[in-house]
N, C-alpha and C positions, 0 to 999 in steps of 0.2 A: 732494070733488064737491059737498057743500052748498054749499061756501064761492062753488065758481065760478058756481054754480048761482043765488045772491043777488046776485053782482054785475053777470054780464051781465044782468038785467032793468033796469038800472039805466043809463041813458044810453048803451045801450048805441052807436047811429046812429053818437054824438063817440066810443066807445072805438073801432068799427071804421075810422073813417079817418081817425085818430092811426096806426093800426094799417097800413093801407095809404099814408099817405103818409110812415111809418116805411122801409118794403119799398124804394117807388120811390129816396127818396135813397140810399137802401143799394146801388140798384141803378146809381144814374147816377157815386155815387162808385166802384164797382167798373170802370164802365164808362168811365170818362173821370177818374181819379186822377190828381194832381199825381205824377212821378215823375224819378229823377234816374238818367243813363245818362252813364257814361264812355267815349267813343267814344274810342278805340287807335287810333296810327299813322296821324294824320290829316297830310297831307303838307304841307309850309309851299312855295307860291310866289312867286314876285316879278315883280311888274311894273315893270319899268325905264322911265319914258316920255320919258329923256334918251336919246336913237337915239347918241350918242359913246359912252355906257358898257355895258357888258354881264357880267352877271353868270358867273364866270369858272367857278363848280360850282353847286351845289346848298347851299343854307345849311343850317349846322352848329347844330343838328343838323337834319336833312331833314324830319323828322317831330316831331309834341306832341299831348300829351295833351289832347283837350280836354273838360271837363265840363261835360253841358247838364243842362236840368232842362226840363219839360213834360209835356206830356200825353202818355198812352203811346200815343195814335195819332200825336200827332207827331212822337215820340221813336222810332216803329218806321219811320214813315217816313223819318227821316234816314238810320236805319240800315241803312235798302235805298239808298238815295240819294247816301248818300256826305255828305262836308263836305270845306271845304279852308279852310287858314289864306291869305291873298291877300294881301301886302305890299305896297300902293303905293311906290313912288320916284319923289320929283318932280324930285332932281338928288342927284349924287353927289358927297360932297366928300373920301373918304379910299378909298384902296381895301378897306382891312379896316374894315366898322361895323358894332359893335353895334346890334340897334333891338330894343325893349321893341315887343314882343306885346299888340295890345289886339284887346278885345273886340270892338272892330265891325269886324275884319278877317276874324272867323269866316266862311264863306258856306256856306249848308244852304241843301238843299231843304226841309227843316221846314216848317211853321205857323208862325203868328206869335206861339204860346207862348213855342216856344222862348228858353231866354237862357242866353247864355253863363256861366259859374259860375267857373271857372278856367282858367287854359293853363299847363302845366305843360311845360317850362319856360317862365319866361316871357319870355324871349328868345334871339335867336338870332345866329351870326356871321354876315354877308354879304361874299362876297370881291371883289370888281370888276377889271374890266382895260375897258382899250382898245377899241372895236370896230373891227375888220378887213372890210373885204368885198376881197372878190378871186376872180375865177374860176378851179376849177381844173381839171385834167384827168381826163374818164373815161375809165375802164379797160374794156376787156370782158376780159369773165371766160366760158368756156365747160366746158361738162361731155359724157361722150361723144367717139364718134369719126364722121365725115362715113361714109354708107354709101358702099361699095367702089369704085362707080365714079363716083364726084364728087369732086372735088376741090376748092379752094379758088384763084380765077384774081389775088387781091391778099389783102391782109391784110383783115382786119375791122375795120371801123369804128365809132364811134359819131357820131352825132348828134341833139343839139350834140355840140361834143369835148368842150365843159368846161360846167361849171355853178357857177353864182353863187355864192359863199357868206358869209354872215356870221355872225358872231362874235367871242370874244377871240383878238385880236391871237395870244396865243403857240400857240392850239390851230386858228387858220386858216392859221398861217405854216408849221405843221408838217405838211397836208398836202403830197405830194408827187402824190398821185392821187385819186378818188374810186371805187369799185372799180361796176358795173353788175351787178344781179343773174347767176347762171350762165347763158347758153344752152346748150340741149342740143342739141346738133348731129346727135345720131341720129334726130332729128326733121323735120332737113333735108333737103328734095330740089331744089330751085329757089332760082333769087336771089332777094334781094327784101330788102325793109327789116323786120326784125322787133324789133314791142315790147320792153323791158326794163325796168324798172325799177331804181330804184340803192338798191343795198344801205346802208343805214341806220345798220346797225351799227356802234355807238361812234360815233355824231357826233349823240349828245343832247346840246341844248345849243345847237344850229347851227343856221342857217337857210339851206335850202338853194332857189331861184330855183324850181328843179322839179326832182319826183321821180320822171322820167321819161322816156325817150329809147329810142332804137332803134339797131339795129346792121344794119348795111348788111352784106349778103350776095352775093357773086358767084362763082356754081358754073359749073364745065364739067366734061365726061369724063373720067376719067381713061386717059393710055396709058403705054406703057414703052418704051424708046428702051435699047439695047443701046450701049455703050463699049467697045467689046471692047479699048482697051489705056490702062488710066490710067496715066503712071508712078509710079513708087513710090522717095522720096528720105526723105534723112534732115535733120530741120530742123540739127542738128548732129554732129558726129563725137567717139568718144569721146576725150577727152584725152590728149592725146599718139600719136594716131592716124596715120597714114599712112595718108590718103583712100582710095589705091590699094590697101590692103589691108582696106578694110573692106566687105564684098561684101552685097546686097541680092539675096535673092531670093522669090520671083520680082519682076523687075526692073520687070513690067507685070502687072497684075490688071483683069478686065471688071467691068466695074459697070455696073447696072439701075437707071436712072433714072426716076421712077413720079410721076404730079402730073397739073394741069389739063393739057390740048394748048398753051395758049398759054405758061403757064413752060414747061414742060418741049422744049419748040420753041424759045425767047430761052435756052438754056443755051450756055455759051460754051463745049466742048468741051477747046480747047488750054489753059483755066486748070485743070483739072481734074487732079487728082493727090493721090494718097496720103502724108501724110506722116507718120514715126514721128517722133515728140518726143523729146527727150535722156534725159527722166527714163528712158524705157525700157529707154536703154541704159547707165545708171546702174551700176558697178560690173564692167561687160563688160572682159575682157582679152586680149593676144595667146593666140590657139590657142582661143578658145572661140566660144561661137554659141548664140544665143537665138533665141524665138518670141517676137514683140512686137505688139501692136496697130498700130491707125493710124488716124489721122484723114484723112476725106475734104475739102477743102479744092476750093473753087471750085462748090460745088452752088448752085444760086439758093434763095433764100428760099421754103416751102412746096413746095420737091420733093424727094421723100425718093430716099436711095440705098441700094442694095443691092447691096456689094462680093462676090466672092466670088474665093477665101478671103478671109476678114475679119481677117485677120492674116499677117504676115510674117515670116522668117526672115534675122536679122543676123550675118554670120560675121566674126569678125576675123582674118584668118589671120596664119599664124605667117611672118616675115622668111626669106627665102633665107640659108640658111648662106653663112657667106663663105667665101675663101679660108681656108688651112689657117695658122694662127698661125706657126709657124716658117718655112715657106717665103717667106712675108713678113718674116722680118727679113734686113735688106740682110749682101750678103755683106764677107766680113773683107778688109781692104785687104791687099795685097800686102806678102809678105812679112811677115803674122802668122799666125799659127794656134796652134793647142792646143801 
């Protein structure tokens, strides 16, 4: 206590603001330190700016490492902010290329501390193809059932039918449709053109004209129109069959025909008919008889039927006994016998 006691009389004004501007840089370097942060799984892109080639995946490998250094207010800001590795291409000259990763391809939202330190790795494969444009066709897609008494008077639509696409050559050629988000049809009560969107999934990578379109709706009432005699055939006869012994019953079955008024009104009655398929009668033989399904054949498109019974009875009966063997052998010519 002497000791400290003889020294602060002693200059003391210069020991205390040594002393405090000691504190402040203690304080500014705590508050703004040079610091070094390894930002993970930072995603490599590519910009192609040759419109004939198109990068045909994601290059390999997708993602790298990259090591920054800065200030920890601008080092926390990237790390909310995100970074991306950004590959120019000004022309393509092989389809598989290596390209070395450089530093000024990094792009942060950082401060202008920031600087790049390494890229691990530090290069990546690029694969190239061809670019394809070509329009293709949309699908609609529906979830649910139309409430009870509405029906559907044509099929569903979309418009546009198709949508633009491009991309590589062998991943545009290979669609056959592009699918439209689901509509839920137990939402529906009137016609009308309703929004949809086109489902995305699995076509990263693609560019699609718009992602957007609508599906044309056209409802009437539903009724029910009675058939009271469809016939009922067989697409084939079993094998070795004799037509006239292979009997169908019942011969005619009613069926309830149920849809818009205007299908179910355009149904052409006289092509209407039940027919069992061969497979059914697969293994059937003389003297037996089966229960077989059938298919209705001649309903129009979007009208449903309702047979009843929904199945039929195939009998193959058994051949008329012939005459009696012996009596049919010709008699002994004259003047022979036993």
């Amino acid at each position: 206590m002497g000791a400290l006691s003889r020294w602060l009389p002693r200059n003391w004004g210069l020991k205390f603001a040594a002393l405090g501007l000691a504190i402040f840089l203690w304080a500014v370097v705590q508050a703004d330190p040079d610091s070094t942060n390894t930002v993970l799984s930072v995603p490599v892109l590519v910009q192609v700016d040759n419109p004939e080639w198109t990068p045909l995946g994601p290059p390999t490998p997708a993602e790298v490492e990259v090591h920054l250094s800065g200030s920890l207010r601008d080092i926390t800001r990237i790390t909310r902010g995100g970074t991306v590795v950004r590959i120019p291409i000004a022309d393509v000259t092989a389809r598989d290329t290596v390209v070395e990763l450089r530093r000024d391809w990094v792009i942060t939202d950082g401060g202008g501390s920031l600087v790049v330190q390494q890229i691990i790795p530090g290069s990546v494969i690029l694969t190239f193809e061809q670019t394809l444009r070509r329009p293709v066709p949309l699908s609609v897609r529906t979830i649910g059932e139309l409430p009870e008494d509405v029906a559907l008077v044509q099929p569903m639509s979309a418009s546009p039918a198709v949508v633009n696409v491009t991309g590589p050559a062998s991943r545009v050629e290979a669609l056959d449709y592009i699918a439209l988000r689901p509509l839920d049809l137990t939402e529906l009560r009137e016609s009308g053109a309703y929004p949809v969107g086109i489902d995305t999934t699995g076509l990263h990578g693609l560019f699609l004209r718009s992602v957007t379109a609508s599906v044309g709706v056209t409802l009437e009432g539903v009724i029910e129109q009675l058939v009271p005699a469809v016939p009922v055939v067989l697409a084939e006869f079993p094998p070795g069959a004799d037509s006239t012994l292979v009997v169908v019953e019942p011969r005619f079955i009613p069926v309830t025909l149920l849809g818009a008024r205007t299908r179910v009104s355009q149904t052409a009655i006289p092509l209407l008919r039940a027919v069992v398929d061969a497979e059914a009668l697969d293994g059937l033989r003389p003297g037996q008889q089966r229960t077989v399904p059938f298919r209705l054949e001649g309903v129009p498109e979007l009208v449903r039927a309702r047979p009843d019974p929904d199945s039929v009875r195939v009998m193959w009966l058994t051949p008329p006994e012939t005459t009696d063997q012996a009596s049919s052998e010709p008699a002994a010519p004259p003047g022979e016998g036993p």
